[in-house]
C-alpha positions in Angstrom: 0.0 0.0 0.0 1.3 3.5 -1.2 2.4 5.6 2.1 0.0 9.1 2.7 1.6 11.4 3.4 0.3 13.9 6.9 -0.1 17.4 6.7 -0.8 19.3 10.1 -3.1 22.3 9.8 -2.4 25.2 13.1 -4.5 27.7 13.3 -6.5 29.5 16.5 -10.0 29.0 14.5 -11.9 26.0 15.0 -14.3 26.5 12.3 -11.7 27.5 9.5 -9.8 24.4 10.9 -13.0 22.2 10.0 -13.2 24.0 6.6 -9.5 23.8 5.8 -9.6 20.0 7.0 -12.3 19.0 4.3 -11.1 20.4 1.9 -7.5 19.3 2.0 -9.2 15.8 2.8 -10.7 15.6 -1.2 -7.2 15.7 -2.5 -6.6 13.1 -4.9 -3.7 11.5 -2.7 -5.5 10.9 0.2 -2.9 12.4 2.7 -4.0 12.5 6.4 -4.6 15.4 8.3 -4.4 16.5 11.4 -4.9 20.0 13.0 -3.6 22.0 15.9 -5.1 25.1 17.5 -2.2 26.4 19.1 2.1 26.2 18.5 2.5 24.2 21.6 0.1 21.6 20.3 1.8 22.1 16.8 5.2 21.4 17.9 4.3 18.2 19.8 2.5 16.9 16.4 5.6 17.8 14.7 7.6 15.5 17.0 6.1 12.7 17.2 4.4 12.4 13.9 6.3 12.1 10.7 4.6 15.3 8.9 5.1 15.8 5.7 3.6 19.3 5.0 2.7 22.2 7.7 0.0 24.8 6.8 0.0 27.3 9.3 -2.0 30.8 10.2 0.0 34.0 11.3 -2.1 35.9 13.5 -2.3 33.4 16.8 -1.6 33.9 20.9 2.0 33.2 22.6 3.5 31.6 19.1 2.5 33.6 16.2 2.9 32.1 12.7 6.0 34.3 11.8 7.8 32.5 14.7 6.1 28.7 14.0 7.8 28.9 10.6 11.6 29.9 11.7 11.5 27.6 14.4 10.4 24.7 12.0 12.4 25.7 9.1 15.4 25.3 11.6 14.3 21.9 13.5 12.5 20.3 10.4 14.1 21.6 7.5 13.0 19.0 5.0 9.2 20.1 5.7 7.3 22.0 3.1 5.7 24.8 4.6 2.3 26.9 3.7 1.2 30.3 5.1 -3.0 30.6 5.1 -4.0 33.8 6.0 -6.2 36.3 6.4 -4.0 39.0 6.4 -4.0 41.3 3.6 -0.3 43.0 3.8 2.5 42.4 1.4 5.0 42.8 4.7 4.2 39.9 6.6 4.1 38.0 3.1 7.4 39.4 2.2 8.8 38.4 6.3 7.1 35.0 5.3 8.7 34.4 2.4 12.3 35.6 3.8 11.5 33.0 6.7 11.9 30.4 3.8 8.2 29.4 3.3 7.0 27.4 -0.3 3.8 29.2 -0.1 1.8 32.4 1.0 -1.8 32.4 0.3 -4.9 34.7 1.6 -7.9 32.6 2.7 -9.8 34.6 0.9 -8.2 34.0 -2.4 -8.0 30.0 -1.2 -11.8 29.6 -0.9 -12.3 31.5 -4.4 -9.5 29.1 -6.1 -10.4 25.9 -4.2 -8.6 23.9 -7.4 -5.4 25.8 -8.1 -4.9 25.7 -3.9 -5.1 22.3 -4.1 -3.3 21.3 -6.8 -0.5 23.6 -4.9 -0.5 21.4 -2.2 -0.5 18.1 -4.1 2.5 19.4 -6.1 4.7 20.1 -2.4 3.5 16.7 -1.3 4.2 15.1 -3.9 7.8 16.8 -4.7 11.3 14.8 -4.6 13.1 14.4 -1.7 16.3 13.3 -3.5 18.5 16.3 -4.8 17.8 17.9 -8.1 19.3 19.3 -10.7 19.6 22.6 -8.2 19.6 23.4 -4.7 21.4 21.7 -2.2 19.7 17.8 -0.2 18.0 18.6 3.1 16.2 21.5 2.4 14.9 21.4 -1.2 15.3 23.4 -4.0 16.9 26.3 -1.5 20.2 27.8 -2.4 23.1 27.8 0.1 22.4 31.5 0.8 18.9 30.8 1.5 20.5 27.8 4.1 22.8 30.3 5.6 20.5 32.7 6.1 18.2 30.6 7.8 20.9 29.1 10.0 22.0 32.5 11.1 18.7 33.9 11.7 17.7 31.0 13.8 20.3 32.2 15.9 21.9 28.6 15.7 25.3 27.4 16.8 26.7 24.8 14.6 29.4 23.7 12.4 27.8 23.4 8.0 29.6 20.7 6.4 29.2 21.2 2.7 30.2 19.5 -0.1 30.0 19.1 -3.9 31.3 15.9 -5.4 35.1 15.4 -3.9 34.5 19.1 -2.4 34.3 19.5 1.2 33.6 22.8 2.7 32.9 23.8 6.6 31.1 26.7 7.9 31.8 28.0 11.6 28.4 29.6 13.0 28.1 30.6 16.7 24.8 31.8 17.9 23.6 33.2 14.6 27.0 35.0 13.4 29.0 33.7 11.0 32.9 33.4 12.7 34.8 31.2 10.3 34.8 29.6 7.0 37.3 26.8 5.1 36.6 26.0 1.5 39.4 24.7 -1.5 42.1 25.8 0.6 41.2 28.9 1.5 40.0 30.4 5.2 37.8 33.5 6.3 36.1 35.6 3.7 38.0 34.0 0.6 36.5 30.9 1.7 33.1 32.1 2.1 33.1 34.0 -1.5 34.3 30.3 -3.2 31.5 28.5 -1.5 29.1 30.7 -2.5 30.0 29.8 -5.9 28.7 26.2 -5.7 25.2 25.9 -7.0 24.3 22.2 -5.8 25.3 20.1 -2.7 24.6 18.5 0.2 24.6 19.9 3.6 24.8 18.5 7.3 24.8 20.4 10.7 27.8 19.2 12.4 28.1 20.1 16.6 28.8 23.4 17.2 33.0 24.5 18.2 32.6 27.4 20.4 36.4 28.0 20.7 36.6 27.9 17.2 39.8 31.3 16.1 37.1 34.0 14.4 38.4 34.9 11.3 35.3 36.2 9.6 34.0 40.1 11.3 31.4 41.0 8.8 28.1 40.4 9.3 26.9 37.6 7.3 24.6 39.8 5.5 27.3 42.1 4.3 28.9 39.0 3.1 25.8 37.5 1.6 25.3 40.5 -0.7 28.7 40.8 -1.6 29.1 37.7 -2.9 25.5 38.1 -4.8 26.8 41.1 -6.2 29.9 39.0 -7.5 27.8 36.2 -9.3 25.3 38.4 -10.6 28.3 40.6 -12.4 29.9 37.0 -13.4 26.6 36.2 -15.1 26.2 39.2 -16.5 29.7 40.8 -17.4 27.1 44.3 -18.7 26.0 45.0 -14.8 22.5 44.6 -16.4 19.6 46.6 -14.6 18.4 43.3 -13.2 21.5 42.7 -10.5 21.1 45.8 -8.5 17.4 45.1 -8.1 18.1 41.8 -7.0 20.6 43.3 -4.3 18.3 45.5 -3.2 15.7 42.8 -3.0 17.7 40.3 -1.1 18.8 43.4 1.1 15.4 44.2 2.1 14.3 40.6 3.0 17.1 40.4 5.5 15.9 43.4 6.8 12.1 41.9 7.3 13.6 38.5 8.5 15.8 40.6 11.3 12.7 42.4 12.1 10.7 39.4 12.7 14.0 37.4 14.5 14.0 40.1 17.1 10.2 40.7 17.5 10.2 44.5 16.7 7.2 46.2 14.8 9.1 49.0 13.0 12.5 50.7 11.8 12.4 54.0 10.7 15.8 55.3 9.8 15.9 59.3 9.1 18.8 61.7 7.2 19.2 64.0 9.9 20.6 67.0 7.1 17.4 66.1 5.2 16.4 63.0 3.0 13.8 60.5 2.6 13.2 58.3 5.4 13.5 54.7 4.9 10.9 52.5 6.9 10.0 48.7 6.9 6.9 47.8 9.2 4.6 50.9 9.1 2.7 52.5 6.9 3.0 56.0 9.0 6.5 56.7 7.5 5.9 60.6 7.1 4.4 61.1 10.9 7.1 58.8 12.7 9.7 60.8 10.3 9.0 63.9 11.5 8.9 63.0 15.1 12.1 61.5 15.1 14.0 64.3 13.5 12.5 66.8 15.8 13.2 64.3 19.0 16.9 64.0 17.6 17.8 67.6 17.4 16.0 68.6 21.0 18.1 65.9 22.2 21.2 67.4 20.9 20.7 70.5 21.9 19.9 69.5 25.2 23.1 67.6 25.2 24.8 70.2 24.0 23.5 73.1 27.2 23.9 70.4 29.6 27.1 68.9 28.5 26.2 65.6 28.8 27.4 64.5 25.6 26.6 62.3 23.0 23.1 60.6 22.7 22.5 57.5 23.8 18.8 56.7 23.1 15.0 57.8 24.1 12.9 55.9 25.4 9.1 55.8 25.4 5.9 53.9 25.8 1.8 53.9 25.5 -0.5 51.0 25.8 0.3 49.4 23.1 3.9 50.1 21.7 7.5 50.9 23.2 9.8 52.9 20.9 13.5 53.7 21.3 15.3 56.1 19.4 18.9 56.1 18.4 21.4 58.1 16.2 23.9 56.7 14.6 26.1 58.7 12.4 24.0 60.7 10.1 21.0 59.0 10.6 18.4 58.2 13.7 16.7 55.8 13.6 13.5 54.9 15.4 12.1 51.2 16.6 8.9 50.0 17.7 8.5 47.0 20.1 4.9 45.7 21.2 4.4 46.8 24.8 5.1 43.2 26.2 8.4 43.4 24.9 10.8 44.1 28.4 14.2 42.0 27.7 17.0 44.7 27.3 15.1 47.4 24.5 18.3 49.2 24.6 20.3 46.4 23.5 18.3 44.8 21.1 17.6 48.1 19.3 21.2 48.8 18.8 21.7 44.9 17.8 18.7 45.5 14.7 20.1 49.2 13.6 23.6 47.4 13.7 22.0 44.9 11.7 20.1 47.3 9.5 22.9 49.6 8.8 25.3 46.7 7.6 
């Protein structure tokens, strides 16, 4: 007898769970289902049972679906994942999508396109584990940046063992940064660049080697886009249009993905000599803007009469949001936290502006 494949359904509705379970029931390969109303539930499915496929809400208590997907994509990374929402913004699909998910639909456009949703799903179930013709075995069709990216943002300590035919390469990561690298011979930043080169593979996590000499001191984003910059100029020797827009676009999804790694709402980041603002996370650019410039030069010249030197950061809070703003160099830059939030502000708004500024 041919082996169904599970899918696990998570989401805080019962009735859309009923709905979503029916449905997915009718497909042609009769895979089992089973739901979860909650990540706790989710995640003790997800040990015991061999899943196969995880279709998953965003907008849920404690866990939301943001965070269910990195923490799978790190501890299962073999499993095909699907965002169903009812979220209309292009962020969190963007922050989805960074996270390394196969899918991002609205329920809304799921329940007018029964047939295409389910052919979708059929397709990811029914997709080859073996390794293809691209993409490196263990998580499929994902290019090593992808896999790095994940690994770093999962905030994971381990040792990547790569290789490519006789090739053997070996990436040092210690809780999400990226210390040391050893590919063809050559150590550090060479190493890293060569790697990046390889376009299929296999990849194991090794156990982490916290004494390991750091010989890397970029951040691995800087590095990431450097060496995309490289291969797209390789490829295409005219610097065609195409590769800076690819940059920027693989710039700005490590900039969601941070934002959603740390749990922050918002980064605005404002030219204090004048400028436009640049903003992920809010839609009230111009208002939080203006505020921050004006909050940036009372603080200076506060400084300034007192004598107390440089900035180091304002802090406030309402009912439902913290923000804390810093300047760095020419630029402030203001950060949203939900009210909750109480670990360290200070230190994890410097960490994302770091971050964002890299």
């Amino acid at each position: 007898m041919e082996k169904r494949h599970k899918i696990l359904i998570l989401d805080d509705d019962a009735d859309w769970l009923t709905l979503c379970r029916e449905q997915l029931a009718t497909l042609a390969s009769l895979p089992e289902i089973l739901t979860a109303n909650n990540a706790k539930r989710a995640l003790a499915l997800l040990e015991t049972e061999k899943i196969r496929l995880l279709i998953s809400d965003l907008k849920m208590p404690r866990i939301d679906g943001l965070q269910m997907i990195a923490i799978v994509r790190r501890r299962f990374p073999a499993m095909r994942t699907v965002v169903l929402s009812g979220l209309e913004d292009e962020e969190y699909r963007s922050r989805a999508y960074a996270l390394g998910v196969d899918l991002f639909w609205l329920k809304a456009e799921m329940q007018r396109n029964v047939k295409l949703f389910s052919e979708c799903v059929e397709s990811l179930l029914g997709q080859s584990e073996r390794e293809g013709d691209t993409g490196f075995r263990g998580v499929q069709s994902k290019s090593l940046m992808d896999i790095i990216q994940m690994e770093c943002l999962s905030r994971t300590s381990t040792v990547l063992r790569v290789t490519h035919g006789p090739l053997v390469a070996r990436l040092w990561i210690h809780d999400g940064e990226l210390i040391d690298a050893e590919c063809e011979g050559a150590r550090g930043e060479a190493a890293f660049h060569r790697l990046l080169a390889w376009k299929t593979g296999t990849f194991e996590n090794l156990p982490a080697e916290p004494d390991r000499e750091r010989t890397i001191q970029k951040p691995v984003n800087a590095l990431l886009l450097e060496s995309a910059q490289t291969l797209d100029e390789t490829a295409h020797p005219s610097t065609e249009p195409e590769s800076v827009e690819s940059n920027l676009h693989r710039k700005t999804m490590w900039k969601l993905a941070q934002l959603t790694r740390e749990g922050a709402d918002f980064v605005v980041a404002v030219p204090l000599a004048g400028g436009e603002p640049e903003a992920l996370g809010t839609q009230n650019v111009a208002a939080l803007a203006q505020w921050t410039q004006r909050a940036a030069e009372i603080a200076r010249r506060l400084g300034e009469r007192v004598e107390a030197g440089p900035l180091s950061h304002l802090a406030g809070q309402s009912l439902e949001r913290q923000v804390l703003m810093l300047v760095r160099g020419e630029r402030a830059f203001l950060v949203g936290w939900p009210a909750e939030t109480v670990d360290n502000l200070a230190e994890k708004s410097r960490k994302l502006v770091a971050s964002w500024e890299s």
